[in-house]
C-alpha positions in Angstrom: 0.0 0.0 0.0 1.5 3.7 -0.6 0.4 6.9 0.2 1.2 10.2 1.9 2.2 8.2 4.4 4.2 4.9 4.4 2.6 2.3 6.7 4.1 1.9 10.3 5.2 -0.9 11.2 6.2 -3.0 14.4 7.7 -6.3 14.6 6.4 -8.9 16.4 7.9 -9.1 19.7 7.9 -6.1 22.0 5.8 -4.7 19.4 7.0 -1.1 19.3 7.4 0.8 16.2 11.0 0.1 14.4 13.8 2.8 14.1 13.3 3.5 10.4 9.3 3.8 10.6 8.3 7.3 9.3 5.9 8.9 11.6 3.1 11.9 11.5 5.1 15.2 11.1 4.1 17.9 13.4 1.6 20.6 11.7 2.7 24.0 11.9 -0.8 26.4 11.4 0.6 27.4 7.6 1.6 24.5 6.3 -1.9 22.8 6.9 -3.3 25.6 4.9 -1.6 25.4 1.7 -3.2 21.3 2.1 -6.5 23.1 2.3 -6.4 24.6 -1.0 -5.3 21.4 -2.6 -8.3 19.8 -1.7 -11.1 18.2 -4.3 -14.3 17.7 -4.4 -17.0 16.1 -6.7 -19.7 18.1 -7.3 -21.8 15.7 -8.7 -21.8 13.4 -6.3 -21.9 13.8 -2.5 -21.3 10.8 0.0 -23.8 10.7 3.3 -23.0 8.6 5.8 -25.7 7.1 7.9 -25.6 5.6 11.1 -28.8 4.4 12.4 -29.3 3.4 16.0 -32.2 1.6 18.0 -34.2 2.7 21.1 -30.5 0.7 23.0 -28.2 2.9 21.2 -27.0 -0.4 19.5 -25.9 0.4 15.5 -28.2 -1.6 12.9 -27.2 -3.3 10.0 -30.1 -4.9 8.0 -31.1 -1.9 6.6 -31.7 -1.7 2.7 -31.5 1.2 0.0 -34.9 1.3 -0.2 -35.2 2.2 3.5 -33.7 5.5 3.3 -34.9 9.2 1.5 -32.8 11.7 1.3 -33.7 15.2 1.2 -32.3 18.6 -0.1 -33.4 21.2 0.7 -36.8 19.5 1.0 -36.2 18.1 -2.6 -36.3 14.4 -2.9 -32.7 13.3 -3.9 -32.2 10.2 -6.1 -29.4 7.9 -4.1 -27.2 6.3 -7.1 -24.9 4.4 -5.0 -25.8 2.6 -1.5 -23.0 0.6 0.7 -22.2 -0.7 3.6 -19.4 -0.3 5.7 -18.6 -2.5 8.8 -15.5 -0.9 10.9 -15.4 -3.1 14.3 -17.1 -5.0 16.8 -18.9 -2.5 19.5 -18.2 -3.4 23.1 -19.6 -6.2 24.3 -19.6 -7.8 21.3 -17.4 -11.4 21.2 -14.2 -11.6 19.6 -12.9 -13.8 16.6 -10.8 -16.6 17.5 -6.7 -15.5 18.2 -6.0 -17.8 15.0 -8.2 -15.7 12.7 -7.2 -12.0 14.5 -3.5 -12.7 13.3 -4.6 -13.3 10.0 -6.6 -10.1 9.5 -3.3 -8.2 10.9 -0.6 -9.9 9.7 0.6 -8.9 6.3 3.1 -11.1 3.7 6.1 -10.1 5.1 5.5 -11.0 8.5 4.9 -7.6 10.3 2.2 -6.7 12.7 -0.6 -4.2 11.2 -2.8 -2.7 13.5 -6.3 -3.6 13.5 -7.2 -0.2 14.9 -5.9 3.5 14.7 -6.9 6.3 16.8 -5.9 9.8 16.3 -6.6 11.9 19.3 -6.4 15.6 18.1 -6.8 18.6 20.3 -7.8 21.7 19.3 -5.1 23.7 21.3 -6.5 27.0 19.1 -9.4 26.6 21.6 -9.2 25.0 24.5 -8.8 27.6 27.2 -6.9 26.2 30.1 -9.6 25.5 32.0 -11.2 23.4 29.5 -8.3 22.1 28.5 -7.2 20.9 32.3 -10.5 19.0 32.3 -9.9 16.9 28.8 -6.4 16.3 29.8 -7.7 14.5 33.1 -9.8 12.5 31.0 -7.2 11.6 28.3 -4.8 10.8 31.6 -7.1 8.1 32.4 -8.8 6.9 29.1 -5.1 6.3 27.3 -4.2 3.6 30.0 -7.0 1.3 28.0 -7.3 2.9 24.8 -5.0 0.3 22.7 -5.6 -3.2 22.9 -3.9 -6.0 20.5 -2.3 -4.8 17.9 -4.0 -1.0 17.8 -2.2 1.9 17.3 -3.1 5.7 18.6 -1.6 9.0 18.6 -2.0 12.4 20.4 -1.2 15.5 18.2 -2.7 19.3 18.4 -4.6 21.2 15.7 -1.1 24.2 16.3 1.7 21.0 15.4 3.3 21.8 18.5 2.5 18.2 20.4 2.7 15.0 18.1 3.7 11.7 19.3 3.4 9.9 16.0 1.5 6.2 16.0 2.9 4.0 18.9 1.8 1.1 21.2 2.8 3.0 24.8 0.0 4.4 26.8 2.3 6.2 29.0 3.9 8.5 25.1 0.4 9.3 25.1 -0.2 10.2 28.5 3.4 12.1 28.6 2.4 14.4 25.6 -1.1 15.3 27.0 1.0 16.8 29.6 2.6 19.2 26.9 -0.4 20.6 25.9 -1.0 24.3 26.2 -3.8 27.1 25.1 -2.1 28.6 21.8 -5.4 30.9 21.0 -2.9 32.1 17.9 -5.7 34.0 16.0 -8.0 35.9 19.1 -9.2 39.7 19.1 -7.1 41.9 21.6 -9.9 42.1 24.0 -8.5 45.4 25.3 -9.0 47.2 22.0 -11.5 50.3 22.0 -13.7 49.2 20.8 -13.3 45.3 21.1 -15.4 43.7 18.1 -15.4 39.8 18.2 -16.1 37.8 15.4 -19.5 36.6 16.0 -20.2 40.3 16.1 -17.7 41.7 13.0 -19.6 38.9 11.3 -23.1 41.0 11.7 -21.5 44.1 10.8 -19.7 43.6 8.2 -21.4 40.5 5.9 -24.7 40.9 7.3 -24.7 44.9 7.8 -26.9 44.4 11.1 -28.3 47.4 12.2 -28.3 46.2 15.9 -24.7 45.3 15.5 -23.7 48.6 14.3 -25.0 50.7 16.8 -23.1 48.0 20.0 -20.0 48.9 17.9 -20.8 52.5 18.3 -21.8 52.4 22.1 -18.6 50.5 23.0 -16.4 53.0 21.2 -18.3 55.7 23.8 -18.5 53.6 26.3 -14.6 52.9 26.4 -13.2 56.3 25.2 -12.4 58.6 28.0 -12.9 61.9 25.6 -16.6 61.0 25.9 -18.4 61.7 28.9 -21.9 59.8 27.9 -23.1 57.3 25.6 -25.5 60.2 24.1 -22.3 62.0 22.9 -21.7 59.6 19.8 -25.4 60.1 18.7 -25.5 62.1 15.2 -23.2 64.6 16.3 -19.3 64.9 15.8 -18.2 61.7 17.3 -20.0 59.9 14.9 -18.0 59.5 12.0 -14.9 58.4 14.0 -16.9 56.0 15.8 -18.1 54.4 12.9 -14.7 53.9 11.3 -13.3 53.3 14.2 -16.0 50.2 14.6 -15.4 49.6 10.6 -11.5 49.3 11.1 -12.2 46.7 14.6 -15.0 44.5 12.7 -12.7 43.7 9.7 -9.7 42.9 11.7 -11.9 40.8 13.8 -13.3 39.8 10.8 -10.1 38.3 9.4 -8.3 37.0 12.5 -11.7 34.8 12.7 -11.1 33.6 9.3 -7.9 32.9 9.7 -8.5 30.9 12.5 -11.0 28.6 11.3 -9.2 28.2 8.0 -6.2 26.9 10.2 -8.2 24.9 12.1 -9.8 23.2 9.5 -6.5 23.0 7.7 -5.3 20.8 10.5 -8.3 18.6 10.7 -7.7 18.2 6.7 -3.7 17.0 7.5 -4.4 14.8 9.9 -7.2 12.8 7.6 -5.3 12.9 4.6 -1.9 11.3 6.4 -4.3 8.5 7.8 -5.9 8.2 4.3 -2.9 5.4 3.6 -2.7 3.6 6.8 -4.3 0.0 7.5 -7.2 -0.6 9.7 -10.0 1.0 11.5 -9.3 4.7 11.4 -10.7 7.0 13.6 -9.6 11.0 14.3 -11.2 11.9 17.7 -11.4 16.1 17.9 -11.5 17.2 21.3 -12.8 21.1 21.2 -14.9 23.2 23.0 -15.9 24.0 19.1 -15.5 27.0 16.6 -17.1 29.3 14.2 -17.6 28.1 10.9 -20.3 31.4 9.7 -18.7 32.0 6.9 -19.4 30.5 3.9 -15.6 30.0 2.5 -15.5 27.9 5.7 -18.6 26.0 5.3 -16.5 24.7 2.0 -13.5 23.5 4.0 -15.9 21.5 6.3 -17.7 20.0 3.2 -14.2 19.2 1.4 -12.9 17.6 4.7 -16.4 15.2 4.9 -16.4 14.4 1.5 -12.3 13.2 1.9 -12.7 11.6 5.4 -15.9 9.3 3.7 -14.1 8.6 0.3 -10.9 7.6 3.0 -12.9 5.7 5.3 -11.7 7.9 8.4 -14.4 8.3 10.7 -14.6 12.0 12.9 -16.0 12.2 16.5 -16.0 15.0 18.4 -16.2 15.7 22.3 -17.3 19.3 23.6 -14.8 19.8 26.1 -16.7 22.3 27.6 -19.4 19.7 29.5 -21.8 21.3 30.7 -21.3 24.2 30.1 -23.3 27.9 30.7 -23.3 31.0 28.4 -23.7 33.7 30.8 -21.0 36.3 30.7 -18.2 35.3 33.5 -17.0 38.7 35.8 -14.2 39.0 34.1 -16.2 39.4 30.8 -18.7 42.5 32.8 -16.0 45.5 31.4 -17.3 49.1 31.5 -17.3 48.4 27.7 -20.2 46.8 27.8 -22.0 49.3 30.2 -25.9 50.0 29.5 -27.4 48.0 26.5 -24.0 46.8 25.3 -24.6 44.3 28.2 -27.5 42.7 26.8 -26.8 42.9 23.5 -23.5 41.1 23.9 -24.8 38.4 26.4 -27.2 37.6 23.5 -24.2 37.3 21.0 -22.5 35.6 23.3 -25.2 32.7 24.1 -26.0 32.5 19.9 -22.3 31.9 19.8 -21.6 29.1 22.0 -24.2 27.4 20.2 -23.3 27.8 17.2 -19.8 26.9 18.1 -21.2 23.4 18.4 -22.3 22.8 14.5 -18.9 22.0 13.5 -18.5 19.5 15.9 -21.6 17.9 15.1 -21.6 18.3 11.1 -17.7 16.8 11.4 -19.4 14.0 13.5 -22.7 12.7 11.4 -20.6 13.5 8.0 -18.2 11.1 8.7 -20.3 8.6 10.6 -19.0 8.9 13.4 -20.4 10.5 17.6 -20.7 13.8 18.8 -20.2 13.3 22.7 -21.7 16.7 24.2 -23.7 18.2 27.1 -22.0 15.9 29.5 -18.6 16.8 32.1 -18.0 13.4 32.1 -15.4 13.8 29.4 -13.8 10.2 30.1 -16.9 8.0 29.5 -16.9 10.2 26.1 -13.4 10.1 25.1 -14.0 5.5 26.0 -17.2 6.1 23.9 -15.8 7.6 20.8 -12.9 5.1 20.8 -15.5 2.5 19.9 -16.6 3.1 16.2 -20.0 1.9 15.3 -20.5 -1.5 13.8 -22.4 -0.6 10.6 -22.6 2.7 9.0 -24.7 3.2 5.3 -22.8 5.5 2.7 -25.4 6.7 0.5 -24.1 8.9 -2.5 -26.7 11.1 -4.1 -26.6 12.4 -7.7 -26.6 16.3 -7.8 -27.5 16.2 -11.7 -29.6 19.4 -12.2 -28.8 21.0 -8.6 -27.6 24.7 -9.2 -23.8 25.4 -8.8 -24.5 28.2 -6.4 -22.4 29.2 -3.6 -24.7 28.1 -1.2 -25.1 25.3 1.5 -27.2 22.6 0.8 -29.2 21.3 4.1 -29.8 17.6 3.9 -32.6 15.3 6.0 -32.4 11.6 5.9 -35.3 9.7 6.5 -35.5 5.6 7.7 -38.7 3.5 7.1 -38.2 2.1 10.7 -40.3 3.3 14.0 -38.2 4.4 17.4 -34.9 4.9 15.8 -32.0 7.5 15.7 -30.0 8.4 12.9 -27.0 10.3 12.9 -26.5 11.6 8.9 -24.5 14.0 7.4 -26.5 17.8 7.9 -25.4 19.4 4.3 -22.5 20.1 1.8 -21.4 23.1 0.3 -21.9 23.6 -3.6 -19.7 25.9 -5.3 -20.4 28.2 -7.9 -19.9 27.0 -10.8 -16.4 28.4 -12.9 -16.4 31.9 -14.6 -15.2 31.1 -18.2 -13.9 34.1 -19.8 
């Protein structure tokens, strides 16, 4: 088998990787992004992935094309291609005989192949330390059982800067957890005058929100000293500094936020194309408290990455490392910036954007077929849960023949002629506009 990446290998005894074996090369945030742009994507055909669960939580597998509709857009899609894709045994489930397990692993030349990989990446970008303290207790105590056999994991960060390649040792996984840090590389100065996040530079510049613009306008009064009241920016002189002011804060937020989701993404996109080439069940693992994505050049990258993890068989679960988490503003968050209105306005921006942070993580999840483990501070049952891909997941690809190359993202809804089920199914893709010819 070639690839990006040469298969790693381990002898037999000891089993630990040989000297020569070539391992995952650590990310740095720019060269992930020139992988981003290489990327390819079909667009007429798109690949859903379906997993369908009963009332237990147990995967099915005697499911038939005919039992599934698709919908775009509420439009009746025509599935050209159905498969099925069995990845492992779920827990609980009885091994094959030890005769028959070496078989599957062993290849020609004698060498070990693992049966399972698990990438664990975490999304140093994001995690504040907090956050970040919690996940780490859970990896600390989920990597001591998280290979068995002849599996293979590894714990790398969406920055490059902790990457421990494939191995068979618990305690190389457990050491690097320890290495991980907050790198926040691409995050607003939150002492600027005024301070314009990108939730907000998002409303004010691409959606010209009236709402937004005037917050922008009562932060710059409400954190410059020259003005003694909020009335002072009004319609008189103030105003046209103000607003540019607010212009000039909104597109710098504006851009730092795209540049940090474009990274982001960019590392997801490395990671999944290096385990494109490797044997076995493959499974990246994200561990975030989650992102924007409210642009539509990123809602690209995310459909680029499903559409490569499917065609690569890599399955993507996510954990919210947050838990539990609540969206009112902390104290250190009450600044006299955000005196009077500004208060509400941005506690309201503030609550729409921790939700929204979660879509990623979800659409990353049901694209790919794999679990989005969330609403929970028990981040080590999740981190044991998403270790355990499902046992059967349906690939339906749909034929886009007619559908308008528009720019746009396409919502899907998959439907399953079965009562008291759950399905997890890719949400949408993104379909670009079709090429200018000259």
């Amino acid at each position: 088998m070639t690839g990006v990446m040469p298969l790693l290998r381990a002898p037999i005894v000891g089993l630990v990787l040989c000297a020569g074996c070539v391992v995952m090369t650590a990310q740095q945030p720019d060269q992930g992004q020139g992988d981003s742009s290489r990327f390819q994507i079909n667009v007429n055909r798109v690949l859903v992935p379906v997993v369908v669960r009963d009332r237990a939580g147990r995967s099915m597998d005697d499911l038939k094309a005919e039992d599934f509709d698709v919908f775009d857009e509420g439009k009746k899609r025509l599935i050209a291609n159905f498969t099925i894709e069995r990845r492992g045994k779920e827990a609980g489930t009885p091994s094959s005989s030890p005769e028959s397990k070496q078989a599957a692993v062993e290849g020609a030349d004698g060498v070990i192949l693992p049966e399972r990989i698990t990438v664990f990446l975490f999304d140093d970008m994001h995690l504040s330390a907090e956050d970040l303290a919690h996940a780490r207790a859970a990896g600390l105590k989920e990597m001591s059982g998280a290979l068995r056999g002849t599996d293979m994991a590894a714990v790398v960060s969406i920055s490059g800067r902790v990457n421990t390649g494939l191995t068979r040792d618990p305690s190389t996984l457990q050491s690097a957890l320890t290495r991980l840090s907050p790198q926040g590389l691409y995050q607003s100065d939150t002492t600027n005058c005024p301070y314009i996040d990108y939730y907000e530079a998002d409303l004010i510049e691409n959606k010209h929100d009236p709402i937004a613009i005037q917050d922008g306008n009562q932060k710059y009064a409400n954190c410059n000293p020259a003005i003694t009241t909020p009335q002072a920016v009004g319609g008189g002189v103030n105003l046209p500094t103000a607003e540019n002011l607010v212009e000039s804060a909104a597109m710098q937020a504006l851009s730092l936020g795209n540049q940090d989701v474009q990274s982001t993404y960019a590392g997801i996109a490395f990671y999944v194309q290096r385990m494109a080439a490797l044997p076995g069940q493959r499974t990246l693992i994200l561990v975030s408290p989650g992102f924007l994505n409210i642009e539509q050049n990123s809602l690209l990258l995310e459909s680029k990455i499903i559409d490569m993890a499917v065609r690569s068989n890599v399955t993507i679960s996510t954990l919210d490392a947050r838990g539990l988490y609540t969206t009112e503003m902390t104290a250190s968050q009450r600044s006299p910036a955000l005196a009077g209105q500004s208060f509400q306005t941005n506690s309201g921006y503030q609550r729409s954007a921790m939700r929204l942070a979660e879509n990623p993580m979800a659409e990353l999840a049901d694209g790919t077929g794999g679990t989005f483990f969330h609403n929970s501070n028990d981040l080590t049952s999740g981190l044991k849960e998403l270790t355990e891909a499902p046992v059967c997941t349906y690939v339906l690809e749909l034929a886009l023949d007619g559908v308008k190359q528009d720019g746009k993202y396409h919502g899907l809804k998959v439907k399953v002629d079965r009562k008291d089920v759950h399905v997890e199914a890719r949400r949408g893709y993104f379909m670009p506009k079709a090429a200018k010819h000259p």
